[in-house]
Each structure stands twice: as C-alpha cells, then as structure tokens.
C-alpha positions in Angstrom: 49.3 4.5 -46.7 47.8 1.2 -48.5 49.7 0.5 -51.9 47.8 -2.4 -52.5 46.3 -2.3 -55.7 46.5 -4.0 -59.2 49.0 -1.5 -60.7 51.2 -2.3 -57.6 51.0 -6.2 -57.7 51.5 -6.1 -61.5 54.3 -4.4 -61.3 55.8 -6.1 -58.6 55.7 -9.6 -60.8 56.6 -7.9 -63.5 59.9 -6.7 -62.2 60.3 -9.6 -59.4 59.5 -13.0 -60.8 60.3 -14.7 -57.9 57.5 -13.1 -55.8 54.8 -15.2 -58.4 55.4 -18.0 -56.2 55.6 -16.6 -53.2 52.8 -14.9 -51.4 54.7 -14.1 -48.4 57.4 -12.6 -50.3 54.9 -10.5 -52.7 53.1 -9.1 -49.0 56.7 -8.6 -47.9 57.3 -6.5 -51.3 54.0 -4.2 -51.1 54.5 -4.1 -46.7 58.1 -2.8 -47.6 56.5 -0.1 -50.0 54.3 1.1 -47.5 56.6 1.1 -44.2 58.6 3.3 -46.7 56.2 5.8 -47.4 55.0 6.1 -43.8 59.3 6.7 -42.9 59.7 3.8 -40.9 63.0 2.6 -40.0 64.2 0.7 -43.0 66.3 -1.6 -41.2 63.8 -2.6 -38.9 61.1 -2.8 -41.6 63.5 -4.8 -43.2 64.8 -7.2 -40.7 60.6 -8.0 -40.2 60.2 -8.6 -43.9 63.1 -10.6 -44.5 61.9 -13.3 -41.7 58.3 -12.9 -42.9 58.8 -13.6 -46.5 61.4 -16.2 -45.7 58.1 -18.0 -44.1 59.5 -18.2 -40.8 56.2 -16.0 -39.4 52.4 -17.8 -39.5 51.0 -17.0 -42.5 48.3 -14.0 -42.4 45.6 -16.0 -44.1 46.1 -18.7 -42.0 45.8 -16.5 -39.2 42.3 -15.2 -40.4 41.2 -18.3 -41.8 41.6 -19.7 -38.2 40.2 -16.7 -36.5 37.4 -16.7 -38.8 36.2 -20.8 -37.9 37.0 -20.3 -34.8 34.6 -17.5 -34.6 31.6 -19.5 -36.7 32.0 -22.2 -33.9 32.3 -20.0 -30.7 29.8 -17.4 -30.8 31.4 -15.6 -27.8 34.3 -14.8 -30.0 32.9 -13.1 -32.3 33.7 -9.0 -32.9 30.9 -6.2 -33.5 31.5 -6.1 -37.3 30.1 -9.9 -37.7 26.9 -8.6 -35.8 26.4 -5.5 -37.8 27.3 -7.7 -41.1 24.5 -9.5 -40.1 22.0 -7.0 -39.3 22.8 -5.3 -42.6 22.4 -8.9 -44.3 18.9 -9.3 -42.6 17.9 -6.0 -43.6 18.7 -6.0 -47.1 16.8 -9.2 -47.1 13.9 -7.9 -45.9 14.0 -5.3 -48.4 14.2 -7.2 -51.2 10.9 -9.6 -49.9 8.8 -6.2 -49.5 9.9 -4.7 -53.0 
C-alpha cells in the first residue's frame, strides 16, 4: 500500500523536523509506514531504513536520474514504457495538427 501523498508528507514534517532536510530520511519515514501496513518484519524493515536514511545506500533519484541518461544515450537500453510514451506522444500530436 502507497502512503505517499501530501497529507502524509505534511504530517511527517510537521511532527519530525529533522526529515525537512533530509530526503532519505523523509523516504525512510513514509517506506517504514508502508512496510508496516503490508506486516513486514519490523526489525528487518528497520535495520534497511536506518542504513538508507543514514545515506549509506545510493540515493533513488540518483539511481533514476542515471538510468534515465543512460537510456537517452543508449537506445538499446531503453524499456517498453519509453516506446509506448512515445507512440502516445506522436499520436496526441497528430491529433492536435488534424483538429
């Protein structure tokens, strides 16, 4: 189950100032809230969270912001969502010449 929402960040920095300057920790917050719901092993979820919002794990966006140039320059790598993106993209493009 996906907690993340506005209501749930707000609260979180709200409650937790020390997660408005730390992105890793905030993920680790809302991460921990979900794990929770979905009756993971708290210790385990929590030994994970601890050494990701500690920042001793790559960062997500990092991650996809990698994944995602790596992608633009090496058209090989690229997943089926990109392609059907782009085939919505030159559809709705064509659309909007013949309206």
């Amino acid at each position: 189950m996906k907690l993340h929402n506005k209501e749930v960040i707000i609260d979180l920095l709200t409650h937790k100032e020390h997660l408005r300057d730390n992105d890793q920790a905030l993920i680790a917050n809302i991460w921990w809230r979900e794990l929770v719901t979905q009756g993971k092993d708290k210790s385990t979820a929590f030994d994970f969270l601890k050494v990701f919002s500690e920042g001793k794990l790559s960062n997500p966006e990092s991650i996809r912001r990698s994944r995602q140039k790596i992608q633009e320059e090496s058209p090989a790598l690229r997943g089926d969502s990109y392609y059907a993106r782009h085939k919505e993209e030159k559809r709705f493009r064509q659309e909007e010449l013949n309206s």
